[in-house]
N, C-alpha and C positions, 0 to 999 in steps of 0.2 A: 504493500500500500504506500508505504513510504517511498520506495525509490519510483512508483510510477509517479505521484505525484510528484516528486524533485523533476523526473524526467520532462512532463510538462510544463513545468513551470520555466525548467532551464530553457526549454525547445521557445516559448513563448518569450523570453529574456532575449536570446540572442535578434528574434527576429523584428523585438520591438528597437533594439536599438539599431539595427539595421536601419529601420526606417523612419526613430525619433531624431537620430545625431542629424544626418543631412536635410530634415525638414525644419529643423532645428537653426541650422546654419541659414538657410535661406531666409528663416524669418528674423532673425539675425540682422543681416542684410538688410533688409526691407528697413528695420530700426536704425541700422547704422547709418542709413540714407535720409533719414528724417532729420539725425543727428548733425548730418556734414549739411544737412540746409539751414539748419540755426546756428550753426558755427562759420557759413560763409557772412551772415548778421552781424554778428558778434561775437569775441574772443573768447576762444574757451584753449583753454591749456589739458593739457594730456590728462591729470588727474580728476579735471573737472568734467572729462567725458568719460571717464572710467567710473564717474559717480553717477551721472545720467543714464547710462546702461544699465547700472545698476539697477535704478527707480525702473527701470524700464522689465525688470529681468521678471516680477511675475505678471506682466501681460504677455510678454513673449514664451513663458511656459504653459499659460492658460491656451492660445491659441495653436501650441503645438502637441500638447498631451492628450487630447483629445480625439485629433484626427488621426495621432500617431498609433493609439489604441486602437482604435477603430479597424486600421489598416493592420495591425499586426495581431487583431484574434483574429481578422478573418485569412491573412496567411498562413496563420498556424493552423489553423483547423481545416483548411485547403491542402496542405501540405499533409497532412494524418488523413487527409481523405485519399489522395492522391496514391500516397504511398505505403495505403494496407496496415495504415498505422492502427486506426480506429479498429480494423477486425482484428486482429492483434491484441491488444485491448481486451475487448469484447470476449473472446474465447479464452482470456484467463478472467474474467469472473467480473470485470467490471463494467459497468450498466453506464449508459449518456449522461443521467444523470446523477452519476458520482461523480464520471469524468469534468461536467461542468461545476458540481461543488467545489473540487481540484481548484478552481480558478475565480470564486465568489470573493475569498478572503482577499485575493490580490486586487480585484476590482474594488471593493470598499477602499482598501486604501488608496488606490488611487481617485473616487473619488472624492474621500475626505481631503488628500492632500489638493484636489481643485479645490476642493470650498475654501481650504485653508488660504490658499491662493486669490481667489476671488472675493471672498466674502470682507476678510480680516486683511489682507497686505497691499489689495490691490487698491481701495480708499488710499489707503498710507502714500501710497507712492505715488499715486496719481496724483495726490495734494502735493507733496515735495516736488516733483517734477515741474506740476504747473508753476508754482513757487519760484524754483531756481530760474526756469525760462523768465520770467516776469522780471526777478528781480536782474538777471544779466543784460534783458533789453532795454528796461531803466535805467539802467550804468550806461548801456550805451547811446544813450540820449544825451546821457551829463556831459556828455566826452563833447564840450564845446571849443571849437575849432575857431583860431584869430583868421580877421577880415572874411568871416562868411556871412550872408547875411541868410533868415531864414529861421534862427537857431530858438530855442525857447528852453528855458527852464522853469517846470509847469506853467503856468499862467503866462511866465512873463517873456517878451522877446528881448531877446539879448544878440548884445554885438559885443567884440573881445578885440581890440587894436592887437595887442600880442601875449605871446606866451614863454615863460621861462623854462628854464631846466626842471626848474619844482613844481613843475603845473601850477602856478602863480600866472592867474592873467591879469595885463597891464590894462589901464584905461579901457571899463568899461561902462556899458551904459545898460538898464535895462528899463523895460517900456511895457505896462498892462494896463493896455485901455478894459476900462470895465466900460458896463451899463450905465443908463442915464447919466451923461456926462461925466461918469464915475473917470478917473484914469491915477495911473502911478509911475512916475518918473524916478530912478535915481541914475547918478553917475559918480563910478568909484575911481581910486587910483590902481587898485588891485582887488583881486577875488581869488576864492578858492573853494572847490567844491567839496565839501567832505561826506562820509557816512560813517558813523557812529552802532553801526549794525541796527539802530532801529529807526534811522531815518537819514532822510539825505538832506543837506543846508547847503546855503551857498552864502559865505561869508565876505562881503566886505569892505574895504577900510578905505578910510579917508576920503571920505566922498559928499556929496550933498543930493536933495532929493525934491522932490514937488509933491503933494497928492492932493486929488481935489476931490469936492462934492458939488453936487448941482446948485451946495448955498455957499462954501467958498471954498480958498485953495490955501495951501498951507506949503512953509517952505523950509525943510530942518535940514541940519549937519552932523555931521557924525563924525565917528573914529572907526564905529566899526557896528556891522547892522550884521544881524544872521538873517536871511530869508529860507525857511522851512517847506521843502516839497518831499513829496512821495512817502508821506509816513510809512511804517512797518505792516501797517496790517491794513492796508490797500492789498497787497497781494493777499491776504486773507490768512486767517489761523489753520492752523492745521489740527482739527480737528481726530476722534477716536473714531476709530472704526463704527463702535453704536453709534454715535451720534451724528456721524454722517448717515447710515443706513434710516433713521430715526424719519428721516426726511421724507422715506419713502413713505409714509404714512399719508403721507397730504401732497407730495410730488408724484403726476402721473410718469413722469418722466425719470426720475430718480428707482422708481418701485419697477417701471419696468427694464431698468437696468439691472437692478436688484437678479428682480426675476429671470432676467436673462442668464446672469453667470449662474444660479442654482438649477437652474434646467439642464444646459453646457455640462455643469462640475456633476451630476448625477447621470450624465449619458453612459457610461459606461458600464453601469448596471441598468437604465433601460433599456438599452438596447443588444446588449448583450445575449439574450434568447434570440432577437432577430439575427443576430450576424452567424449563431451556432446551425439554428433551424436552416437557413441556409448554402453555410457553408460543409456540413455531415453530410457526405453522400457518399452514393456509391459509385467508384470510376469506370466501372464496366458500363454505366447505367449513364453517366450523365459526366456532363465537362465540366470544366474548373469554372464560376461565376465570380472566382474571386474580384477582380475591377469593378465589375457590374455590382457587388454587392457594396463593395466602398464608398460608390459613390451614392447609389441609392439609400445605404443608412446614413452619408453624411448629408443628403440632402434631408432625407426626413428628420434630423436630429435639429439642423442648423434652421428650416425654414422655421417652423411652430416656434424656436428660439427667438429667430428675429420678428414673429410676428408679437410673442412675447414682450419683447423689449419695444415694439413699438405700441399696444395699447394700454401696458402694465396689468393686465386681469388674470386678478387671483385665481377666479371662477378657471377660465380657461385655461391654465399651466396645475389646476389638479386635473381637470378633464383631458387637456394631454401625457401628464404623466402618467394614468391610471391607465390610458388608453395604449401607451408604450407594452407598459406592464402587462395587460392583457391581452394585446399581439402578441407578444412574448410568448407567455403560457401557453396562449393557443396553439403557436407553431413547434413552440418544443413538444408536447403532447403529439400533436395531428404527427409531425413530420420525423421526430425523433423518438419519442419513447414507445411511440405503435410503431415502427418498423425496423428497429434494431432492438 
């Protein structure tokens, strides 16, 4: 009992990584490519894209463990069809569905580890990610450049005659016409932009200034002014996994993303009687469907998904899982345990 089960399981190991590593890499890919178009935007240095990939690493395992499943039970059990593995089997004393027991434990876990993936890390990093992007393309806005004109630091337009070694700009001016005759003038001898990690200022010195109201205008001096943009939580808190999901409660669009990765991260046990029912056959009798069956369980797993994520209804993602589920049964029973 022991070594057939190791047997299968080992048989089932090799061929999923056959087919996770290089599905894996491609999508990879795909992310590295989103990566090198916000780093032609803005600077990111080597450590800082080893950190983005990071944020990135469980949506890119959600999107590949799945399909990669899908694809490696129905080659393994195409392959045991194929090559007399299953009669083999069968005439020492083991029944379909022991052989499919054999492989229940492994689908839970990978389940769990999609929820784990989806439900709990994939909030997390989605927040960080947007976060970092936000906070890196705000930096490079600050990055104001002498004699350009065009330049703003929030609100205000700014012009920079020049700039030092020390990112000290020389003579400048900055200009925020408001509302109703509203406006603000100042002109410095130098500025400097800083961030303090929870906000960006622009500091500065020796300057004087004008600002007006529709009933009069006022005209001061200074040594040194800090003007305050992009506070820290503009880019937003980064909230707990509950309390983002929490949302979905009153967000149709939040709930049906929800719903969407728990449908996803539980396909491996729906659909798993479908890919068995099948793929058990007999080769005298019938040809390999393996492709045909990959692609028809990914599209029935993926469509209901995405229609999932698009209306959020509870109602309909239990009447499609139950509906999995009872395909399921049906075809294992009809196809597998009445004829072997």
């Amino acid at each position: 009992m022991g070594k057939t089960r190791r047997y299968i399981l080992w048989t089932f190991a090799k061929t999923y990584l056959l087919v996770f590593l290089p599905f894996l890499l491609i999508v990879s890919l795909i992310f590295v490519i989103q990566l090198s178009i916000l780093s032609s935007k803005v600077n990111l240095e080597a450590g800082e894209l080893i950190q983005l990939f990071g944020y990135m690493l469980p949506e890119i395992f959600f999107y590949t463990i799945p399909l990669s499943l899908i694809a490696a039970l129905a080659n393994t059990f195409t392959r045991f069809s194929e090559e007399n593995e299953f009669i083999a089997l069968f005439s020492l004393g083991h029944t379909p569905g022991r052989i499919l027991r054999f492989m229940l434990p492994t689908l839970l876990l990978f389940s769990a580890l999609l929820l784990v993936l989806s439900v709990m890390l994939y909030p997390q990093m989605k927040q960080k990610l947007s976060q970092f992007k936000q906070k890196k393309i705000t930096e490079a806005t600050l990055k104001i450049a002498p004699n350009k004109l065009s330049q703003s630091f929030g609100d205000y337009h700014v012009f920079v005659e020049s700039k030092d070694r020390n990112d000290t700009y020389r003579n400048m001016v900055l200009f925020n016409r408001g509302k109703a005759g509203k406006y603000q003038l100042f002109i410095a001898e130098e500025g400097k932009v800083r961030n303090d990690g929870e906000r960006f200022s622009l500091t500065l010195r020796h300057g004087s200034g004008e600002t007006s109201t529709p009933d009069k205008i006022e005209n001061l001096h200074y040594r040194e002014l800090d003007i305050y943009q992009y506070p820290h939580n503009l880019y937003g808190e980064i909230v707990t996994s509950r309390e983002y999901w929490e949302k979905a409660l009153h967000d149709r669009g939040r709930r049906g993303k929800l719903l969407y990765l728990i449908f996803v991260s539980l396909s491996p046990i729906l659909a798993f009687g479908i890919i068995a029912a099948l793929t058990f056959y007999n080769p005298r009798y019938q040809r390999s469907l393996s492709i045909a069956v990959i692609f028809s369980v990914a599209l029935a797993v993926y469509i209901p998904a995405m229609v999932l994520k698009k209306t959020g209804s509870i109602p309909l993602f239990v009447t499609a899982s139950i509906l999995f589920l009872a395909i399921s049964t049906l075809l294992i029973r009809k196809k597998l345990l009445r004829h072997f």
